[in-house]
mmCIF entry with sequence, helices, sheets and N, C-alpha, C, O atoms, coordinates in Angstrom:
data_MODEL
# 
_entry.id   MODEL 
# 
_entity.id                         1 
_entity.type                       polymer 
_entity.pdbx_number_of_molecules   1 
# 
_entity_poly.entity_id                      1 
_entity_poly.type                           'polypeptide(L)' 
_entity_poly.nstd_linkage                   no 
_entity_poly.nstd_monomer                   no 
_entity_poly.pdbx_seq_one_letter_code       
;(UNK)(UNK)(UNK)(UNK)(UNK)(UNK)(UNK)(UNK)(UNK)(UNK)(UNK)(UNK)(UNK)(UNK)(UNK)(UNK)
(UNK)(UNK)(UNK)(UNK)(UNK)(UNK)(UNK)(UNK)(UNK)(UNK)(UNK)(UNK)(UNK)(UNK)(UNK)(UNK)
(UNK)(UNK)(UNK)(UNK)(UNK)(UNK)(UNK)(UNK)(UNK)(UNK)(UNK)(UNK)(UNK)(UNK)(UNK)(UNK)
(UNK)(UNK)
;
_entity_poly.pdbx_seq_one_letter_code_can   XXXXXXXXXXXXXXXXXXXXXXXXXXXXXXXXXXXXXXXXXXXXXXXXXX 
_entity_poly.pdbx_strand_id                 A 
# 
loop_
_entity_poly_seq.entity_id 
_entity_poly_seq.num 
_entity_poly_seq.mon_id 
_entity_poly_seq.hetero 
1 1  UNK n 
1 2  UNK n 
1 3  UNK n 
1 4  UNK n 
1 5  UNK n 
1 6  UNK n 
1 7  UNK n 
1 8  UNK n 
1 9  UNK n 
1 10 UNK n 
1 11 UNK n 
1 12 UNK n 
1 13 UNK n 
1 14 UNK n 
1 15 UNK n 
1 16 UNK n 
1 17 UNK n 
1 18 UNK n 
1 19 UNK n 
1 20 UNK n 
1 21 UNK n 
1 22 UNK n 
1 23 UNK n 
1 24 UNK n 
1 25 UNK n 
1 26 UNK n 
1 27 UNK n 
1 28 UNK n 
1 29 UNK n 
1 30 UNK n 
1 31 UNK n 
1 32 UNK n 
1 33 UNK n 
1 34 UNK n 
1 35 UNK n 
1 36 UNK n 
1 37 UNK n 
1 38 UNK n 
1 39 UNK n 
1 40 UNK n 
1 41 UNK n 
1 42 UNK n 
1 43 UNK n 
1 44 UNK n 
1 45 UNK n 
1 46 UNK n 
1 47 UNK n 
1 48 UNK n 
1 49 UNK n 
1 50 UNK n 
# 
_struct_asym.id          A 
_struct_asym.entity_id   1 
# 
loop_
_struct_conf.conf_type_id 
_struct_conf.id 
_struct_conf.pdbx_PDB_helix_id 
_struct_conf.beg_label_comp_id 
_struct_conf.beg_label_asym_id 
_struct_conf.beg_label_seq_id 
_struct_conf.pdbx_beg_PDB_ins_code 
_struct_conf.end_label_comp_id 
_struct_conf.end_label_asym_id 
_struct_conf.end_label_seq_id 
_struct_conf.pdbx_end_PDB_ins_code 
_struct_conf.beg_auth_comp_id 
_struct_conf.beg_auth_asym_id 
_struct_conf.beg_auth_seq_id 
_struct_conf.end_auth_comp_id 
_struct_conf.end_auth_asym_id 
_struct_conf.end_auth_seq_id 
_struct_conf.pdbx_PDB_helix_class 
_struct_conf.details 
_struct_conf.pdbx_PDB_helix_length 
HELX_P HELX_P1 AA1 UNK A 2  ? UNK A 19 ? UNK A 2  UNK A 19 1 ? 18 
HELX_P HELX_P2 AA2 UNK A 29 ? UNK A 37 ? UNK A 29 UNK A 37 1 ? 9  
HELX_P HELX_P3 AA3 UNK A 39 ? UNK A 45 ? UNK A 39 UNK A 45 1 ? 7  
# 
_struct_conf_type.id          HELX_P 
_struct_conf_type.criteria    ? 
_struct_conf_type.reference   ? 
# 
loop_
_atom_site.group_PDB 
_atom_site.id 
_atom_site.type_symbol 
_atom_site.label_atom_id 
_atom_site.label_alt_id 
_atom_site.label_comp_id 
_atom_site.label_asym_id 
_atom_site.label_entity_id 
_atom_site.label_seq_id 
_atom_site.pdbx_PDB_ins_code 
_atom_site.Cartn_x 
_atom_site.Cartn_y 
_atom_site.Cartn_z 
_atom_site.occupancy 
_atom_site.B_iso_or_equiv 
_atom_site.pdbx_formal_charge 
_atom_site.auth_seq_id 
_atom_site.auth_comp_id 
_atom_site.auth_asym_id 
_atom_site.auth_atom_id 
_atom_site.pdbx_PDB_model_num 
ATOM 1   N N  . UNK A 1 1  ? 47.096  184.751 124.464 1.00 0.00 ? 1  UNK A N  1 
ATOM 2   C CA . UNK A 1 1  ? 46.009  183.940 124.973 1.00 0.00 ? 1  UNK A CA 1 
ATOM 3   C C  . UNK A 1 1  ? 46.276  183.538 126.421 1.00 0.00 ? 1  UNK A C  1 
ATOM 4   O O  . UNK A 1 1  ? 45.293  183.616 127.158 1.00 0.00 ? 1  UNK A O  1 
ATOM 5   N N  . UNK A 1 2  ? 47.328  183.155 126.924 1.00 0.00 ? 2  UNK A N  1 
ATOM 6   C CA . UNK A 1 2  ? 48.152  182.868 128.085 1.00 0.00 ? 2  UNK A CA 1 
ATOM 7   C C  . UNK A 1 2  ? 47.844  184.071 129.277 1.00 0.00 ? 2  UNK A C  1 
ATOM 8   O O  . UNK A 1 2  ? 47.953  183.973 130.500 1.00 0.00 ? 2  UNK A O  1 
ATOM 9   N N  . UNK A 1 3  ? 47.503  185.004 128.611 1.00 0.00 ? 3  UNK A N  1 
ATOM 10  C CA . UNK A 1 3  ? 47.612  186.169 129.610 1.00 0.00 ? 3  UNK A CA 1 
ATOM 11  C C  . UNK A 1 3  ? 45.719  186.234 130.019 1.00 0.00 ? 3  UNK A C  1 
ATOM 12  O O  . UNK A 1 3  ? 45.231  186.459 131.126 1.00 0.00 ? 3  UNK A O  1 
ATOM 13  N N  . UNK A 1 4  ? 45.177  186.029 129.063 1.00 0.00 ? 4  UNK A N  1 
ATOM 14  C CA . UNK A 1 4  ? 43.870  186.366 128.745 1.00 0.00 ? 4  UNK A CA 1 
ATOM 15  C C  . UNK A 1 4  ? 43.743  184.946 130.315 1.00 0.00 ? 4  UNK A C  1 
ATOM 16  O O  . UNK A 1 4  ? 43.641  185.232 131.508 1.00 0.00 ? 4  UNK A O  1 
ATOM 17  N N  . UNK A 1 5  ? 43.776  184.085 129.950 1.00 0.00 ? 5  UNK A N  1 
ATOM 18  C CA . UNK A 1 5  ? 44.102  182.712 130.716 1.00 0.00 ? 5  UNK A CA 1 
ATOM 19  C C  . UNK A 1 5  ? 44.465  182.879 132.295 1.00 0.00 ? 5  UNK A C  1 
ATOM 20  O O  . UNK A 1 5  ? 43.940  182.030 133.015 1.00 0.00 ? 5  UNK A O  1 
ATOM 21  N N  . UNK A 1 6  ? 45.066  183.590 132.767 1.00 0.00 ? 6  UNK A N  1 
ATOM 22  C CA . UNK A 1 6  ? 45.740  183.881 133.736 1.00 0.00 ? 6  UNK A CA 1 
ATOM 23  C C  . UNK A 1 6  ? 44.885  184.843 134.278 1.00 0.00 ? 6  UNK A C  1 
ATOM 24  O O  . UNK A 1 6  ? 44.595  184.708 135.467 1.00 0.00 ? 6  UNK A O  1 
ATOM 25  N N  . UNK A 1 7  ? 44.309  186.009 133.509 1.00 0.00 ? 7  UNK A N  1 
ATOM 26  C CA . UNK A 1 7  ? 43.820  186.951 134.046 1.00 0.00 ? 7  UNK A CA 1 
ATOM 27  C C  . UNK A 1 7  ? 42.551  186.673 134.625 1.00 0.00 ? 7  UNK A C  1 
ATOM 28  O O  . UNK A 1 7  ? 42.138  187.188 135.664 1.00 0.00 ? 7  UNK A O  1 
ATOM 29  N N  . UNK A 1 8  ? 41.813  185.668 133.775 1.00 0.00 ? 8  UNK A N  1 
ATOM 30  C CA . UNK A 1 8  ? 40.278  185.313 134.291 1.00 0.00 ? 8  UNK A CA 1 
ATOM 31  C C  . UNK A 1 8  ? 40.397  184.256 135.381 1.00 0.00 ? 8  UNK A C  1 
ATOM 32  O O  . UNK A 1 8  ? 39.476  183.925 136.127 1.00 0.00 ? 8  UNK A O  1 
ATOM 33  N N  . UNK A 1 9  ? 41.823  183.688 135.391 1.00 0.00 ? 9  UNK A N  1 
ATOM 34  C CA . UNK A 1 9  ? 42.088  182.396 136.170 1.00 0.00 ? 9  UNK A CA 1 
ATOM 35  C C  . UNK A 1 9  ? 41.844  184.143 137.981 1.00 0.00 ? 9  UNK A C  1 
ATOM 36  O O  . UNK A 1 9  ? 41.163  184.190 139.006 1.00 0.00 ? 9  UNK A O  1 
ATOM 37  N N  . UNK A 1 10 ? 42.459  184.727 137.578 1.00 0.00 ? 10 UNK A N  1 
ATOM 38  C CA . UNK A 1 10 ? 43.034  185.705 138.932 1.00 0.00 ? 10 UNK A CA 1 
ATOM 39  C C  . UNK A 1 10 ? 41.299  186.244 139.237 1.00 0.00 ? 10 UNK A C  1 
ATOM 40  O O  . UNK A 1 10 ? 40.605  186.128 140.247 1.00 0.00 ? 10 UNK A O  1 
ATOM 41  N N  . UNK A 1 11 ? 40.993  186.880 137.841 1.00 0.00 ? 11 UNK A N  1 
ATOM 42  C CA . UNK A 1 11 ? 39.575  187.668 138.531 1.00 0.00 ? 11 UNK A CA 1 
ATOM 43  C C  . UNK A 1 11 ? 38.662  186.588 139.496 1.00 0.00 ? 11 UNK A C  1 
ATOM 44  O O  . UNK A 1 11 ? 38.104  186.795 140.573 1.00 0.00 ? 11 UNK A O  1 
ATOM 45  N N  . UNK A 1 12 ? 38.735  185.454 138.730 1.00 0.00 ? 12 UNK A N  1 
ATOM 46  C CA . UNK A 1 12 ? 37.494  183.964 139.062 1.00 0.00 ? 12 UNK A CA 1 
ATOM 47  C C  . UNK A 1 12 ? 38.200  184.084 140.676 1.00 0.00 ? 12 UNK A C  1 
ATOM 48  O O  . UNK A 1 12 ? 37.524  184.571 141.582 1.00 0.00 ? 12 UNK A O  1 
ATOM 49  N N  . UNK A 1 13 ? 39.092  183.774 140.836 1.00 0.00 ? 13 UNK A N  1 
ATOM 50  C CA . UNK A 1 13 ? 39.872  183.232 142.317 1.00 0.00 ? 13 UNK A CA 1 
ATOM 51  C C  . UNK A 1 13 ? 39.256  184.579 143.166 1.00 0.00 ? 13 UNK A C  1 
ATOM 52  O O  . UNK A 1 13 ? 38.377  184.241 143.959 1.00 0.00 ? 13 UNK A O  1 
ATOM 53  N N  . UNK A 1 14 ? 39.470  185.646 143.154 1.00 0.00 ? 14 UNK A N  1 
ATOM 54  C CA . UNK A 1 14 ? 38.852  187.181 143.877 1.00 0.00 ? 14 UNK A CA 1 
ATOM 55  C C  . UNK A 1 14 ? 38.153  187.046 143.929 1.00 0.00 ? 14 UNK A C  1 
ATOM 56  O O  . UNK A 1 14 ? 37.832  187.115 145.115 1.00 0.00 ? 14 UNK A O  1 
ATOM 57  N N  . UNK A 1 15 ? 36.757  186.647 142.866 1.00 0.00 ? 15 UNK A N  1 
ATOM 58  C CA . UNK A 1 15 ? 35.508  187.003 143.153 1.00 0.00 ? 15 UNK A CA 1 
ATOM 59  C C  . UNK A 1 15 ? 34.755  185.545 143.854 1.00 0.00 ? 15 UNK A C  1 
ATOM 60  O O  . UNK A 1 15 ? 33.577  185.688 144.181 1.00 0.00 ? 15 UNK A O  1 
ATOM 61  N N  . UNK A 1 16 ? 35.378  184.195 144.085 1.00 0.00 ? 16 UNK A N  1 
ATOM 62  C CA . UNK A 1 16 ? 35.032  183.205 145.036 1.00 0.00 ? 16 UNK A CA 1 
ATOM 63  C C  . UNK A 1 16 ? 35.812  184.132 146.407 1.00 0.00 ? 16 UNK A C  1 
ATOM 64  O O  . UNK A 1 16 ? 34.998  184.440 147.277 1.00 0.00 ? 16 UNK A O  1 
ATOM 65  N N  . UNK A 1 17 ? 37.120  184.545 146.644 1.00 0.00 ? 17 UNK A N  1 
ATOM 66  C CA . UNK A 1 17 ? 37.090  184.564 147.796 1.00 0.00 ? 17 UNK A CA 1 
ATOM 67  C C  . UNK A 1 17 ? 36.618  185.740 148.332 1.00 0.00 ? 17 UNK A C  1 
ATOM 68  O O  . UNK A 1 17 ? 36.769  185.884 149.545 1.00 0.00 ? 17 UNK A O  1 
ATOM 69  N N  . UNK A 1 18 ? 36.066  186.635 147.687 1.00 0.00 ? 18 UNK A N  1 
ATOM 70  C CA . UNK A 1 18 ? 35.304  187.374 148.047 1.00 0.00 ? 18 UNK A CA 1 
ATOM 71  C C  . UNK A 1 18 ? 34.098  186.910 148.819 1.00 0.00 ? 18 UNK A C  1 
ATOM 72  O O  . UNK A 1 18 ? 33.903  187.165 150.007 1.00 0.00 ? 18 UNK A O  1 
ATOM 73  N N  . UNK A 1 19 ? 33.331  186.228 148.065 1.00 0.00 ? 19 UNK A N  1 
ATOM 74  C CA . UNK A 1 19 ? 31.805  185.210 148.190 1.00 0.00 ? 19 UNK A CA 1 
ATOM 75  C C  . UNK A 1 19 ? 32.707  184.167 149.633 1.00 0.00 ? 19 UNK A C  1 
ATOM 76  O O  . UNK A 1 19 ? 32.169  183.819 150.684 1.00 0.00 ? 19 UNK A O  1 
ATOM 77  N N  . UNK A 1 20 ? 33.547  184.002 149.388 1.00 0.00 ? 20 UNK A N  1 
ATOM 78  C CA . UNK A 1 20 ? 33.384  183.261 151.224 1.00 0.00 ? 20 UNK A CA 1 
ATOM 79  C C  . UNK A 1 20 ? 33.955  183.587 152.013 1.00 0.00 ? 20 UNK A C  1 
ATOM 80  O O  . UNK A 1 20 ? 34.240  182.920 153.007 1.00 0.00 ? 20 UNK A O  1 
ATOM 81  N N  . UNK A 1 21 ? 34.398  185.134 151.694 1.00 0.00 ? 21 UNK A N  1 
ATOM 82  C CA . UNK A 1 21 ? 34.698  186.052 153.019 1.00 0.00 ? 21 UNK A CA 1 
ATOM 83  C C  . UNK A 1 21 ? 33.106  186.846 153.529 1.00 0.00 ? 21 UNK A C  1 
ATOM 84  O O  . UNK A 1 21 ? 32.996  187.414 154.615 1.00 0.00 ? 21 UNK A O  1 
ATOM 85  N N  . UNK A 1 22 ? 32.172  186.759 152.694 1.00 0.00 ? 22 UNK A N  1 
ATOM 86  C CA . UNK A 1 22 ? 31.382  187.947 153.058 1.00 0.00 ? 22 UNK A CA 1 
ATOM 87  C C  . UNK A 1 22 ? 30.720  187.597 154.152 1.00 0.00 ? 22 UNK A C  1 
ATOM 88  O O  . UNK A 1 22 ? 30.529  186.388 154.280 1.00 0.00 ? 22 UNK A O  1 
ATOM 89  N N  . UNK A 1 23 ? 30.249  188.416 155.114 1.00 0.00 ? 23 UNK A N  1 
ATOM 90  C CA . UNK A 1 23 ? 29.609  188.157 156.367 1.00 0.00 ? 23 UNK A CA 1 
ATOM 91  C C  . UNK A 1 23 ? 28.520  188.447 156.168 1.00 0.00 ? 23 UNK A C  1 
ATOM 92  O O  . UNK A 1 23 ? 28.011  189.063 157.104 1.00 0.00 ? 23 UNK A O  1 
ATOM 93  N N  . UNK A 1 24 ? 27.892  188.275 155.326 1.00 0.00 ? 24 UNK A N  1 
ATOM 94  C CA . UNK A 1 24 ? 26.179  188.501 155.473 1.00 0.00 ? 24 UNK A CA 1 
ATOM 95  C C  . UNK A 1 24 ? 25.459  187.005 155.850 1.00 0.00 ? 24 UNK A C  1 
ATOM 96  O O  . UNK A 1 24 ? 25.976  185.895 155.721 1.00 0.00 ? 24 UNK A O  1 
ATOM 97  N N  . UNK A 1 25 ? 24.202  187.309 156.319 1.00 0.00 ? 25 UNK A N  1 
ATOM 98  C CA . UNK A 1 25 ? 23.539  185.923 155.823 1.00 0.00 ? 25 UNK A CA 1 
ATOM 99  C C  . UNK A 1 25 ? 23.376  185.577 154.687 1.00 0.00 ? 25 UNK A C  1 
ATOM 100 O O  . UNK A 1 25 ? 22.812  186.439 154.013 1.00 0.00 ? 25 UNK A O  1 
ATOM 101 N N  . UNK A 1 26 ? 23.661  184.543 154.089 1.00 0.00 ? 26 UNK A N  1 
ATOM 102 C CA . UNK A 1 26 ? 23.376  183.556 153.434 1.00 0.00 ? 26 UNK A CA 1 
ATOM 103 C C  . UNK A 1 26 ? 21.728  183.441 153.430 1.00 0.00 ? 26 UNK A C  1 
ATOM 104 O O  . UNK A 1 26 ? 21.024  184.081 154.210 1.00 0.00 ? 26 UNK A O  1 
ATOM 105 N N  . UNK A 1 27 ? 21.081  182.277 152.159 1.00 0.00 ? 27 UNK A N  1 
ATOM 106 C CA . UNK A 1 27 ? 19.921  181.841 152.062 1.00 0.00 ? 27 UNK A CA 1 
ATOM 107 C C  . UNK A 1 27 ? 20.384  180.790 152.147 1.00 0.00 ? 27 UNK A C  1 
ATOM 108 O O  . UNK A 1 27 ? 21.529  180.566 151.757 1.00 0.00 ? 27 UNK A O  1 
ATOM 109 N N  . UNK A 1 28 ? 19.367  179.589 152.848 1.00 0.00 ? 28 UNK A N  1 
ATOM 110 C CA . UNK A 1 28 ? 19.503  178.576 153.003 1.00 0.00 ? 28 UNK A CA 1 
ATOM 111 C C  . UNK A 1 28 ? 19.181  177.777 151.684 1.00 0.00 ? 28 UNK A C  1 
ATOM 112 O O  . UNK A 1 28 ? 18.727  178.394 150.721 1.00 0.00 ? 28 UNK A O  1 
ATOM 113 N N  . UNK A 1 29 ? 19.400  176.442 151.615 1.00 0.00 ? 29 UNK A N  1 
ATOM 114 C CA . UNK A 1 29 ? 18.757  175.731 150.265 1.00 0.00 ? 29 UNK A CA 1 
ATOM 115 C C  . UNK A 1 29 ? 17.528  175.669 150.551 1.00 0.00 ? 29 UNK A C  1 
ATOM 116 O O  . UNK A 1 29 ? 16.860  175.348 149.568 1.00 0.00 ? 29 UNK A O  1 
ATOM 117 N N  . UNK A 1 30 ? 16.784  175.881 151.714 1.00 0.00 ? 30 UNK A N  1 
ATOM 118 C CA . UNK A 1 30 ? 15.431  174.992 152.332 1.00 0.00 ? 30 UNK A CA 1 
ATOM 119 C C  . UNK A 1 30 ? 14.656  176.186 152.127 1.00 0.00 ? 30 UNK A C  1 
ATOM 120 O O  . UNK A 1 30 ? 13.443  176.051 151.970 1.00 0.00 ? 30 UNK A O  1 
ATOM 121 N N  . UNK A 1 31 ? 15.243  177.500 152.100 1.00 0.00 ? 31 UNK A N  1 
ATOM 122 C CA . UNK A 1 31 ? 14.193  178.682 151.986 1.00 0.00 ? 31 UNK A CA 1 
ATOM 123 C C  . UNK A 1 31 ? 14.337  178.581 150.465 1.00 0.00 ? 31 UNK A C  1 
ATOM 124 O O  . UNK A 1 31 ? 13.336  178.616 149.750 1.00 0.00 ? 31 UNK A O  1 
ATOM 125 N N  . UNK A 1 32 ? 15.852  178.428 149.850 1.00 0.00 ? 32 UNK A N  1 
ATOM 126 C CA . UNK A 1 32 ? 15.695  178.653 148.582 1.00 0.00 ? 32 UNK A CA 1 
ATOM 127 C C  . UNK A 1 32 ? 14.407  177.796 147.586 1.00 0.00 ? 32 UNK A C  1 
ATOM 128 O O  . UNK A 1 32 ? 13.714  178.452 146.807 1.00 0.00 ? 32 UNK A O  1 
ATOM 129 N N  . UNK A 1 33 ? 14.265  176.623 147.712 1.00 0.00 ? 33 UNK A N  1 
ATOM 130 C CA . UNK A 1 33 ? 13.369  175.560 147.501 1.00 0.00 ? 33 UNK A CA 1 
ATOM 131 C C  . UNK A 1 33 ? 12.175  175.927 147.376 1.00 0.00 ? 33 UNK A C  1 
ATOM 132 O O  . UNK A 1 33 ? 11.517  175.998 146.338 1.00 0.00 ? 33 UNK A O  1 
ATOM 133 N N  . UNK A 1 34 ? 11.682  176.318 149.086 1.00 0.00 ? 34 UNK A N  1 
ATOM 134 C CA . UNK A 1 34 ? 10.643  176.979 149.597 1.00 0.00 ? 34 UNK A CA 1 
ATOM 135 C C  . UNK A 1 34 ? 9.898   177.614 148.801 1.00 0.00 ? 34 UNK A C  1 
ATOM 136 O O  . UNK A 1 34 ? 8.761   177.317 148.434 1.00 0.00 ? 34 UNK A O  1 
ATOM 137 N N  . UNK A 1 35 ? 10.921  179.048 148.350 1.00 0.00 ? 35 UNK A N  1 
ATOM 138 C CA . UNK A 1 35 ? 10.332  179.914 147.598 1.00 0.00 ? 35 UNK A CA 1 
ATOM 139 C C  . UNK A 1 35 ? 9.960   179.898 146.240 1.00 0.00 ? 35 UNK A C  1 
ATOM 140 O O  . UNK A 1 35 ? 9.031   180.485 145.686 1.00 0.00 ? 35 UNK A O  1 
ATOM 141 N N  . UNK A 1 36 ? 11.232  178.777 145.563 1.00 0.00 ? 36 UNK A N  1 
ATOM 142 C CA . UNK A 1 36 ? 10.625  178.050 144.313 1.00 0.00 ? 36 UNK A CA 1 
ATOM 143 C C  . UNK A 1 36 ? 9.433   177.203 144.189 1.00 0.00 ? 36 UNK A C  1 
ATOM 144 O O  . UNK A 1 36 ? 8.681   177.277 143.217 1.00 0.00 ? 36 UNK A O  1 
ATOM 145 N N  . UNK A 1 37 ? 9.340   176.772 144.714 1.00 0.00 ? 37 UNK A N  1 
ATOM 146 C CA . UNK A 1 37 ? 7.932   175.879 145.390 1.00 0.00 ? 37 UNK A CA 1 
ATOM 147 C C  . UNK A 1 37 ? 6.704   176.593 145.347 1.00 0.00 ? 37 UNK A C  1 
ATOM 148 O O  . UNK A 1 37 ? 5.751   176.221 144.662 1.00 0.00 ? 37 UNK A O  1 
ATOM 149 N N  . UNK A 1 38 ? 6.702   177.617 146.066 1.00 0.00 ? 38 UNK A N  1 
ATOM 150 C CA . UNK A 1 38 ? 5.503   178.627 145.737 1.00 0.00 ? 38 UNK A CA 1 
ATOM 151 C C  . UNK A 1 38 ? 5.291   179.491 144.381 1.00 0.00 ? 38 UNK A C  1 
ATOM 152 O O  . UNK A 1 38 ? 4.291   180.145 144.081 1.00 0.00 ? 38 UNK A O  1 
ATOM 153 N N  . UNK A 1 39 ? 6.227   179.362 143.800 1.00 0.00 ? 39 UNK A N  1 
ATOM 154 C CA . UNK A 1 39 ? 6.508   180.051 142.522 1.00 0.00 ? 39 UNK A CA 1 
ATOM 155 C C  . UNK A 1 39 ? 5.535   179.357 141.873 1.00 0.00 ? 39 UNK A C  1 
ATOM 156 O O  . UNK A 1 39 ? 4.499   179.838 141.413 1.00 0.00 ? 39 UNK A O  1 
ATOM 157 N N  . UNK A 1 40 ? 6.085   177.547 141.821 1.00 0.00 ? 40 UNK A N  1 
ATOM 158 C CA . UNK A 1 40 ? 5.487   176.790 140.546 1.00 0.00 ? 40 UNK A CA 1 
ATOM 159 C C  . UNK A 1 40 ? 4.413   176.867 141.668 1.00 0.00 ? 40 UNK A C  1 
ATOM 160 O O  . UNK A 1 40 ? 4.381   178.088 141.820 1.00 0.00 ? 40 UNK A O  1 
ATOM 161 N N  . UNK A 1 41 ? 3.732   176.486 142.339 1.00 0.00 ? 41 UNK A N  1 
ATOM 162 C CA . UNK A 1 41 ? 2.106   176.577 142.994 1.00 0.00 ? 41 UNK A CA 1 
ATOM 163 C C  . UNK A 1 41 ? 1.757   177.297 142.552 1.00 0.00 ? 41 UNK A C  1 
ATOM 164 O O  . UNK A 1 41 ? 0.686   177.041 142.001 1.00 0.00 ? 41 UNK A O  1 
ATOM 165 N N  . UNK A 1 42 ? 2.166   178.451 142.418 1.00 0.00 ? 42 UNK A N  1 
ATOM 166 C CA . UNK A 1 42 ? 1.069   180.219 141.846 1.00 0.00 ? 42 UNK A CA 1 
ATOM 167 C C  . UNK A 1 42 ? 0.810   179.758 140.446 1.00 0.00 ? 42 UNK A C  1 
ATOM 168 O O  . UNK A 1 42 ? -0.305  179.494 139.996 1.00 0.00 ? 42 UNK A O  1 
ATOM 169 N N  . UNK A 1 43 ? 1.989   179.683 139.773 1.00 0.00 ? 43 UNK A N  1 
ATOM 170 C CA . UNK A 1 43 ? 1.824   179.646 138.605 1.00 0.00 ? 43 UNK A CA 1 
ATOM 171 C C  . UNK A 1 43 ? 1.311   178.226 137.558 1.00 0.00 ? 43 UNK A C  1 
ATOM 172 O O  . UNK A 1 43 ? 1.432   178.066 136.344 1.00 0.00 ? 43 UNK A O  1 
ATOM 173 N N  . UNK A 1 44 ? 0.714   177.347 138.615 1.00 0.00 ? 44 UNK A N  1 
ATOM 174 C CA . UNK A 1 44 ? 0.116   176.164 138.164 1.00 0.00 ? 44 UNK A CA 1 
ATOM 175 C C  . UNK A 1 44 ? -1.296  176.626 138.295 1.00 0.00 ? 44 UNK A C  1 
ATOM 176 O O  . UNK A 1 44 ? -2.175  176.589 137.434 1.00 0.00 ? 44 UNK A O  1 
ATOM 177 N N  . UNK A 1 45 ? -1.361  177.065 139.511 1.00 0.00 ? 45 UNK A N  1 
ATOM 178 C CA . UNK A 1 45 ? -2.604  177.655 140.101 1.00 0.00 ? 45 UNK A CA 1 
ATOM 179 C C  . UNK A 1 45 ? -3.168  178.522 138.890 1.00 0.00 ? 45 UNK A C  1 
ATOM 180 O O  . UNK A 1 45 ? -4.314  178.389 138.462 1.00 0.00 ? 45 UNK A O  1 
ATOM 181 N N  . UNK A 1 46 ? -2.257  179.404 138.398 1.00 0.00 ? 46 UNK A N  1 
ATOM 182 C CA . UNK A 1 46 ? -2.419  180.404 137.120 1.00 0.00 ? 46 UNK A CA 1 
ATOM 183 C C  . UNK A 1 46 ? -3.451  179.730 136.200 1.00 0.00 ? 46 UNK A C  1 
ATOM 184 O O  . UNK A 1 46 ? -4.593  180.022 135.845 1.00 0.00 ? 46 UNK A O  1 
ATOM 185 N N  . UNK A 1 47 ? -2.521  178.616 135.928 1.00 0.00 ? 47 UNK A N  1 
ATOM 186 C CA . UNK A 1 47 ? -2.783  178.071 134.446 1.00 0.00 ? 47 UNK A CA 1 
ATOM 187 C C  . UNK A 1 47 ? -4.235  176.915 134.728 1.00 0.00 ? 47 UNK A C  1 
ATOM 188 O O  . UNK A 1 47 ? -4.967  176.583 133.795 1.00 0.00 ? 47 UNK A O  1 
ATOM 189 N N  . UNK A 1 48 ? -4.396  176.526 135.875 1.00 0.00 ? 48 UNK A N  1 
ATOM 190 C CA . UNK A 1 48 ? -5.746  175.705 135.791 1.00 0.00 ? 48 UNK A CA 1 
ATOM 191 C C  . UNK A 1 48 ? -7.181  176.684 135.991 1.00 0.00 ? 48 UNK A C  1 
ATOM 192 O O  . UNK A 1 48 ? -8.155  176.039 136.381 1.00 0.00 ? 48 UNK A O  1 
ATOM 193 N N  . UNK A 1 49 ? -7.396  178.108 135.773 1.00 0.00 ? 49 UNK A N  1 
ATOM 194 C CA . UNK A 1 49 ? -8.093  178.709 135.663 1.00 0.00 ? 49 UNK A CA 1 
ATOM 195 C C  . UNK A 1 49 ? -8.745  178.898 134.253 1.00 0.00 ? 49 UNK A C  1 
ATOM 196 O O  . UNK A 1 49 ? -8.171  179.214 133.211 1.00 0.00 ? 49 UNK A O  1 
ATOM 197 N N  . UNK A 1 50 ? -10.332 178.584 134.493 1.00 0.00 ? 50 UNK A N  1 
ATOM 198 C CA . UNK A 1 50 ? -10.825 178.575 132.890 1.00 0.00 ? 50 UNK A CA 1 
ATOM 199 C C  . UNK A 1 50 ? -10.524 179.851 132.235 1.00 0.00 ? 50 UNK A C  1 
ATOM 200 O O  . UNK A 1 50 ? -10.817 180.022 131.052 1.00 0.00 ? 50 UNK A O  1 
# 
């Protein structure tokens, strides 16, 4: 179990410092929001149609 423990402890640690080595852009929270935002609008919009 110890090993099992260790091993996901090692993969988890790689795959964060992977994610804050990468040089891409990023999404902001403010676009992320944004785009949720229009999501629920459409789909409110959806549902108040007779």
């Amino acid at each position: 179990m110890a090993a099992d423990v260790n091993s996901y402890d090692a993969w988890f640690r790689a795959q964060l410092q992977a994610a804050l080595d990468d040089a891409r852009a990023g999404t902001s929270q403010v676009q992320v929001m944004q785009a949720a935002q229009a999501l629920i609008d459409a789909k409110r919009q959806g549902q108040s149609k007779p």
